[in-house]
N, C-alpha and C positions, 0 to 999 in steps of 0.2 A: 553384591554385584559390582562387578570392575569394568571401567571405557575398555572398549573392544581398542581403541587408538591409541590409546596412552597408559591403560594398563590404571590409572587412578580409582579407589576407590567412591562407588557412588553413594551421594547419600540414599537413603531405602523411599520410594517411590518417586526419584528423578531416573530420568534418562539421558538429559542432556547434561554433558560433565563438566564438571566448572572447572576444570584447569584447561583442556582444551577445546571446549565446545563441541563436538562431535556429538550426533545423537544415536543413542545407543537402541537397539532393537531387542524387545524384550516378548515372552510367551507370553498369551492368553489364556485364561484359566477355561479350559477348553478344548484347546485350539494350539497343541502341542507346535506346530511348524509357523506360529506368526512370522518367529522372528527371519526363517529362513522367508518367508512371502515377500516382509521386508525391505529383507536384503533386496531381494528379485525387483523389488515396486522399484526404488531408489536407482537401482542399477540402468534400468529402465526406462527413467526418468532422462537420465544423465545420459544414456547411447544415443537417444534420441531425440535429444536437441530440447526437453521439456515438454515435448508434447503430449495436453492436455486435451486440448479446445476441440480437437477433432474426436469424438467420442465413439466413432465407430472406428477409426484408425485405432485407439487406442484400447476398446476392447479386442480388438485383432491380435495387438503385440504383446496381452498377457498371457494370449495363447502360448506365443515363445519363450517369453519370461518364467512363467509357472504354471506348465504344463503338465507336471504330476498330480498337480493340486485341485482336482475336479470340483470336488465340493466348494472348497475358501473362492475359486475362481468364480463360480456361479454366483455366490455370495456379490462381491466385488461386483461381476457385471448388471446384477440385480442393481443395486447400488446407484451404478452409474447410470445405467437405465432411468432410476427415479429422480435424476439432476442433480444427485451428490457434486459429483467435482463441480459444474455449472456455480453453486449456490457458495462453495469454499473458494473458488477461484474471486469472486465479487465479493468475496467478503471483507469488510473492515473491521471486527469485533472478531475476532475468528475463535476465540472460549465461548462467547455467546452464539455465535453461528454453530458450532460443535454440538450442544446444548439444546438447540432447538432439531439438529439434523438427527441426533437421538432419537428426540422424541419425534420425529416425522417418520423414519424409517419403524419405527416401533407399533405407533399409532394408525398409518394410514398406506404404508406399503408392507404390511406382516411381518418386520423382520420382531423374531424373540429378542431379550436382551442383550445375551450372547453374543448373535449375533450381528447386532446395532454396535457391540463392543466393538469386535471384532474387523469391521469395515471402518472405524472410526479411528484405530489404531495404526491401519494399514495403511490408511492414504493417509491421515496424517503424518508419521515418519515417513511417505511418499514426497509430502509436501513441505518437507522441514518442519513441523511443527511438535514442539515440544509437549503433545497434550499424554498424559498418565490415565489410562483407565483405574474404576475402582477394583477390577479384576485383573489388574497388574498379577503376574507370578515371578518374582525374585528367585527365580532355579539357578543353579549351580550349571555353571557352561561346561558339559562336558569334554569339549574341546581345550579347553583351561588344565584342566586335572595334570598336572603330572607335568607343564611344559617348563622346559628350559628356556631362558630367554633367546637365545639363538631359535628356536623352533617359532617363538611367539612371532620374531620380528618377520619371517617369511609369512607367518601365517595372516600379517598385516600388510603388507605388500601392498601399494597401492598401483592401480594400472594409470597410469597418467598418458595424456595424450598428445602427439606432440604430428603437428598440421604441415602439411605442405601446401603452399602459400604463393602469391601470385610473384612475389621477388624470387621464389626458388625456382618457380618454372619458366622466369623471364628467359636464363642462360638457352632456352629450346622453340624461343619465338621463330628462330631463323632455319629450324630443323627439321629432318624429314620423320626423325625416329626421336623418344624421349624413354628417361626410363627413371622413374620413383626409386628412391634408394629402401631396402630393408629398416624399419623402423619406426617409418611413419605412420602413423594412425589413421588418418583423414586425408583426406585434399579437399581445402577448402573450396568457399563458393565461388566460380569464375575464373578458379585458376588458369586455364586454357584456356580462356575464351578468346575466340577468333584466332585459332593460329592454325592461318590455312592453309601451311605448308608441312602441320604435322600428318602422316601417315601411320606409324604405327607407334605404341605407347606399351609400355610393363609396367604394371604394379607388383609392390610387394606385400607380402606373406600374412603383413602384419595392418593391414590396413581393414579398416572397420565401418568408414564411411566416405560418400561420396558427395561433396555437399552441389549447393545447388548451381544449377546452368554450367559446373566444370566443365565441361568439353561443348559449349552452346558455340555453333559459328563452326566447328572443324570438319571445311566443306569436305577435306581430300583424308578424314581419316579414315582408315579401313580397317585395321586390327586393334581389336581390344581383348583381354583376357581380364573376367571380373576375378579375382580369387575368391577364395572357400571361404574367408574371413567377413566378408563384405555383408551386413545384414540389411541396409536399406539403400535406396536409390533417389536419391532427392530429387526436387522440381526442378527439369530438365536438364537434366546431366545431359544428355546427347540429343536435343535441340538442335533441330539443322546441320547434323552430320550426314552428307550427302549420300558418303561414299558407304558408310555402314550396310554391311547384306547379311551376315549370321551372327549373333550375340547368343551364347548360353549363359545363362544364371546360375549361379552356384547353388546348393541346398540352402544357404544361410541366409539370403535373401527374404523377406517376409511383408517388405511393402516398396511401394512404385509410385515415385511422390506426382505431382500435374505435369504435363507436358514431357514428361521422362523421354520420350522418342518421338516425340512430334519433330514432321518434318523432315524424318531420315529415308527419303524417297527413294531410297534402291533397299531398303532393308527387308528380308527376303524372308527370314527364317528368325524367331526368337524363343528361346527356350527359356519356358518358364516353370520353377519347379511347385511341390503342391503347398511349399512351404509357402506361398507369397498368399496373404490372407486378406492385404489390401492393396488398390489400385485405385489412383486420385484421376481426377478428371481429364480427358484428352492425354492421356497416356502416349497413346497410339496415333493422334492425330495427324493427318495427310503422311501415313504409312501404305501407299495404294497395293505396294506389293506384298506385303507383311503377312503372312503366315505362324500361328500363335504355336507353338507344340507344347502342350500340357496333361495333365492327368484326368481322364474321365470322371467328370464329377466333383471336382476341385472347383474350387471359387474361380480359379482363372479361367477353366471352362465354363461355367453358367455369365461370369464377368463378358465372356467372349460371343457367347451367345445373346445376352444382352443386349450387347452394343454393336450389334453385326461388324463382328471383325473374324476374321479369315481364319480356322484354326484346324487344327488335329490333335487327337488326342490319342492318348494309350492306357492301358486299361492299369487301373490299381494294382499296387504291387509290381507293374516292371518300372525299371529304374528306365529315367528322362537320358536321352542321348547326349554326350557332350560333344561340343562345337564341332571335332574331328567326326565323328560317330554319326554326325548331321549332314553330312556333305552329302548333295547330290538332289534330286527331286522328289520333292514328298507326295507321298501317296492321299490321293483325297478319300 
């Protein structure tokens, strides 16, 4: 077995490689796609800021992460269900805490051995930890077979993220209009806050999140365009944007962190697709006019029903209007 990162030979039941540290993702004797779950958990991990602790947000987001994987995921939220992450996050002995989580999942919530492997392999390389099952499988990566190093070094490619930050969006404090350049990842937390002379904003292409209260205070903005990249919405990105009235959501979208639109008192219309699987508290908060549009039977329709908030829906299978496509009076 060779570091996926550095190409280094491993010795035979390590994963994490001693010339550069990287931990390597390896099969289950079983359980042919660990390593791609893995992959998924880690990535995962990392889009989303770490987030653990909220354990229904985050059986939400393996829906997105590894969504072909029906079985390993039921697995997994079985798991979490029975206070796995809870019990490894508090740990300080974390070989011993493994050890006992084994044997609890074995013993007192049905999992077979297999399957105890299995979930203890996945969140562990979730969790950085270097723990080896005894049912480690040392397979030949078929990916590897045959490559030239020129092939290898794309096929290693790291996505690094590079933030737009509250110095980059100073030069637009005095502005009516602003506009993110192609490149950026993020916009960090608070970037725009307060600048209540912006009206309209672009992002680009390549942006992936939105962090938190960015736009809190922009009484006079009015146009936003999320892109298709964008998969969460952090706590209160548009906090008391006055002048907000239609917002659609891209498909990529999949959670809506607290206070996301509290306080956007003229917003009219927001389109939410069926991909958003979570919705933090006060969302929607003193949205008097707000009108939800989503899919019959989607979580943001029962979310909406809930919590008596305004909405319309459309039935499975036809695709959500975007913002253009939305103009005009909705039908109750």
């Amino acid at each position: 077995m060779q570091c996926r990162n550095c190409q280094a030979k491993l010795p035979f039941g390590k994963v994490r490689c001693p010339e550069c540290s990287y931990l390597n993702p390896y099969n289950m004797m079983g359980y042919i796609n660990t390593k791609e779950i893995q992959t998924a958990l880690k990535k995962m991990i990392d889009e989303q800021y770490g987030i653990i602790a909220d354990t229904r947000q985050f059986k939400a987001l393996m829906f997105d992460y590894i969504p072909e994987y029906y079985m390993e995921r039921t697995l997994l939220r079985k798991a979490v269900d029975a206070g796995f992450l809870e019990a490894m996050i508090g740990a300080e002995d974390k070989k011993k805490t493994f050890k006992a989580l084994r044997n609890k999942l074995m013993s007192e919530d049905g999992f077979h051995r297999y399957e105890a492997e299995f979930v203890l392999v996945c969140f562990g390389h979730m969790l950085g930890f270097s723990y080896v099952s005894p049912m480690f499988v040392d397979d030949k990566d078929p990916e590897r077979e045959g490559n030239s190093a020129g092939t290898e070094t794309v096929r290693r490619e790291v996505k690094k993220t590079k933030s737009f930050g509250k110095l980059d969006a100073f030069k637009y404090a005095l502005s009516a209009k602003a506009a993110v350049k192609e490149g950026y990842t993020e916009l960090s937390a608070y970037c725009f806050e307060n600048y209540g002379l912006l009206k309209e904003i672009s992002l680009p292409s390549t942006l992936n999140s939105i962090g938190e209260y960015a736009f809190t205070d922009c009484k006079n903005l009015e146009s936003i365009t999320i892109p298709e990249s964008v998969r969460k919405l952090e706590k209160g990105v548009f906090n008391a944007c006055l002048r907000l009235r239609e917002i659609a959501m891209p498909d990529s979208v999949s959670s809506i962190g607290e206070n996301a639109f509290s306080g956007c008192a003229e917003l009219e219309k927001l389109i939410v697709p069926r991909n958003v699987k979570f919705i933090d508290k006060n969302a929607f908060a003193y949205c008097g006019k707000l009108t939800v549009v989503c899919t019959e039977n989607s979580f943001v329709h029962k979310y909406c029903m809930q919590n008596g908030i305004k909405y319309k829906t459309l039935p499975m299978g036809v695709t959500l209007p975007d913002r253009d496509e939305a103009e005009g009076e909705l039908d109750e």
